[in-house]
C-alpha positions in Angstrom: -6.0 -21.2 -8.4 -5.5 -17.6 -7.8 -5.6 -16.1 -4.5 -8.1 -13.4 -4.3 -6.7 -10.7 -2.2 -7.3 -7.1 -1.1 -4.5 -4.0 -0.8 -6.0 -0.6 1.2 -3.4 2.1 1.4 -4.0 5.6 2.1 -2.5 7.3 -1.2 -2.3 6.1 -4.9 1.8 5.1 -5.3 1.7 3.5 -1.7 0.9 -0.1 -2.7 3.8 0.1 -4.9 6.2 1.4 -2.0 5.3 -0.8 0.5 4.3 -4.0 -1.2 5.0 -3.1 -5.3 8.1 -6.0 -5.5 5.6 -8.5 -3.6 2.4 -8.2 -5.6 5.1 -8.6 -8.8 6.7 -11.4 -7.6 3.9 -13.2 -6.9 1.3 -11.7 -9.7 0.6 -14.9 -11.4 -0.6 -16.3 -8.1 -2.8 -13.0 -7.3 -6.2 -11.6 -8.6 -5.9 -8.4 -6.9 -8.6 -5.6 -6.1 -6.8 -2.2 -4.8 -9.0 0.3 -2.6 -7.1 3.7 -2.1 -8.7 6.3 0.4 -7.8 9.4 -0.6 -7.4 11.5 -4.1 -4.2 13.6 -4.4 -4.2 17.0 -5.1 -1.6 15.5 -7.5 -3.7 14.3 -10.4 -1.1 12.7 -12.4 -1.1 10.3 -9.5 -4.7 9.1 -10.6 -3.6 8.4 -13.7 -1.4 6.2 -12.0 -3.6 4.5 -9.6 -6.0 4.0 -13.1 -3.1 2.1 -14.6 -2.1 -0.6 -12.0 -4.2 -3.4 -14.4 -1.2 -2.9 -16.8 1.2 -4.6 -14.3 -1.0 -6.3 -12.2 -3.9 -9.2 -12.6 -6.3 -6.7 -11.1 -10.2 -7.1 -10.4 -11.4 -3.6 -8.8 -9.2 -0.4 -8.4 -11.3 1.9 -6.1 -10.4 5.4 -4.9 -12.6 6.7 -2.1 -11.9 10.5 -2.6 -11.0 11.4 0.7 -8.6 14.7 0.8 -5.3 14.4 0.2 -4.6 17.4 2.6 -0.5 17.8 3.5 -2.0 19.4 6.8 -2.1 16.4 8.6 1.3 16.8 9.4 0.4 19.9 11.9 0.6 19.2 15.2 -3.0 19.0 15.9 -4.3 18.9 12.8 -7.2 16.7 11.8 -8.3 15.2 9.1 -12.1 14.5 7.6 -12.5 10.8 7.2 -14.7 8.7 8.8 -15.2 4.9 8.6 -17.8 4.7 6.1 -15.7 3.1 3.8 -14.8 0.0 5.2 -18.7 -0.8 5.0 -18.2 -0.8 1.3 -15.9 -3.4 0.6 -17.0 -7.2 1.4 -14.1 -8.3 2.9 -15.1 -11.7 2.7 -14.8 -12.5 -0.5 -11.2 -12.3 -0.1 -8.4 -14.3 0.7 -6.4 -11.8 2.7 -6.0 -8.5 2.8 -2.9 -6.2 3.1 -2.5 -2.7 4.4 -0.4 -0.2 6.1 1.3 -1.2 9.1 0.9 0.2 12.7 3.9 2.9 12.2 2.5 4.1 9.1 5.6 2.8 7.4 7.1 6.5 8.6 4.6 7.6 11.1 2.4 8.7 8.3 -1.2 10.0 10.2 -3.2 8.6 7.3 -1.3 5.3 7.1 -1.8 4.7 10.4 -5.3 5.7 10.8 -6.1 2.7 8.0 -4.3 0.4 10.3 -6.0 1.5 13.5 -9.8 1.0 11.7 -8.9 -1.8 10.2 -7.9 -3.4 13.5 -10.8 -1.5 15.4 -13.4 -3.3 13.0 -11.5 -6.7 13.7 -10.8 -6.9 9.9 -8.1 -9.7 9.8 -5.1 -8.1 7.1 -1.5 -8.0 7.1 0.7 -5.5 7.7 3.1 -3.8 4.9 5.7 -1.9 5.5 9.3 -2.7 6.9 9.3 -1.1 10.4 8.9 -4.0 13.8 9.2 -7.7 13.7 6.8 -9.8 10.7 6.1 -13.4 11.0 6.3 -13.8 7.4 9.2 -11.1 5.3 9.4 -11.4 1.7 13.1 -10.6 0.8 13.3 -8.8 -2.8 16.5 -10.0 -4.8 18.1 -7.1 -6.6 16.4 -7.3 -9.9 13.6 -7.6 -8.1 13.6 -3.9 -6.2 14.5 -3.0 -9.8 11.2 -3.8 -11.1 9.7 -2.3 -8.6 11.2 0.9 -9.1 10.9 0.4 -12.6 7.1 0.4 -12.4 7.2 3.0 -9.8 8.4 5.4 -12.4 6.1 4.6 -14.9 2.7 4.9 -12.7 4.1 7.7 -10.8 6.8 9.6 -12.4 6.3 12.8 -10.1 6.7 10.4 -7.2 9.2 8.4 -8.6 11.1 11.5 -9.8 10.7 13.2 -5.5 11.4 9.6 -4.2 15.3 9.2 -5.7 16.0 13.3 -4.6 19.2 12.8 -2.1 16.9 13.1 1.3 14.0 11.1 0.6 12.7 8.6 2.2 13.2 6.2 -0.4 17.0 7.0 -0.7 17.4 7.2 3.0 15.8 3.4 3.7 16.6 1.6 0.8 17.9 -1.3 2.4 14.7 -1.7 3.8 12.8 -1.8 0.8 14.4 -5.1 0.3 11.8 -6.5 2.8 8.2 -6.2 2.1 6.9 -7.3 5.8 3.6 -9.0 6.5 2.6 -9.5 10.2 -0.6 -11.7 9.6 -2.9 -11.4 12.3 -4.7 -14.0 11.1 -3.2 -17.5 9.7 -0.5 -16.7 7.1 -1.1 -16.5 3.4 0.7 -19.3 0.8 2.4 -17.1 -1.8 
């Protein structure tokens, strides 16, 4: 039977980062419903978020429509979300639920203000992400990062396209996309 499970991430190409190789490795074994929070002022990147069903056994793809706004990154800046939206998702009818982990995979603020509310409203998920210690690590063979990448490109070219220049971030820790961390807080999930 297929595990019903839940990805939150902060910006449409982030599930595919941080947990892409996982959720194709396992697919058969997942009926998966993505919620994203924000909508980039890059709209290509909806399209992409819109087309995760051709990859993916996928229930609900949800996109919250929170700003995308690059100004986080000021020292002091803030940003407008509140916590409304974890009262729409029913958490319950899921077998587990994955999200960003408490670094923000690279200190992102909106990455790590998922984790923070998720963990504030005592919603049991599991961290993605490759930065700290995981009790569980799923190690992606070759061909596996591959397809990953592979899809990568064809949800999110743009990102794709920014994520291979020289001094990304991709480029600069891709030995650490081999392992797609979860740190369950709860009891660990059977792939």
């Amino acid at each position: 039977m297929k595990q019903r499970i839940l990805v939150v991430f902060a910006h449409p190409d982030d599930e595919i980062l941080f947990m892409g190789g996982t959720l194709l490795k396992y697919r058969e074994n997942f009926k998966i419903d993505f919620a994203c929070l924000t909508i980039p002022f890059n709209k290509a990147r909806v399209k992409g978020l819109f087309r995760l069903e051709n990859y993916f056994n996928t229930g609900t793809v949800m996109c919250f429509g929170y700003e995308d706004n690059t100004a986080v990154w000021r020292e002091g800046a803030d940003f407008d979300f509140d916590d409304t939206w974890v009262d729409c998702l029913d958490f319950s009818k899921y077998d587990a639920v994955f999200s960003h982990n408490q670094y923000g995979e690279y200190y992102h603020p909106h990455h790590v203000y998922i984790h923070e509310t998720l963990k504030k409203r005592e919603i049991p998920f599991y961290s993605f992400g490759h930065l700290g210690k995981y009790d569980c690590v799923v190690e992606l063979a070759p061909g596996e990062i591959s397809d990953k990448q592979k899809v990568l490109r064809e949800l999110y070219p743009s990102e794709f396209n920014r994520c291979i220049h020289k001094f990304s971030y991709w480029r600069t820790n891709l030995e650490r996309f081999r392992f797609e961390g979860s740190n369950p807080i709860n009891s660990p999930i059977t792939f």
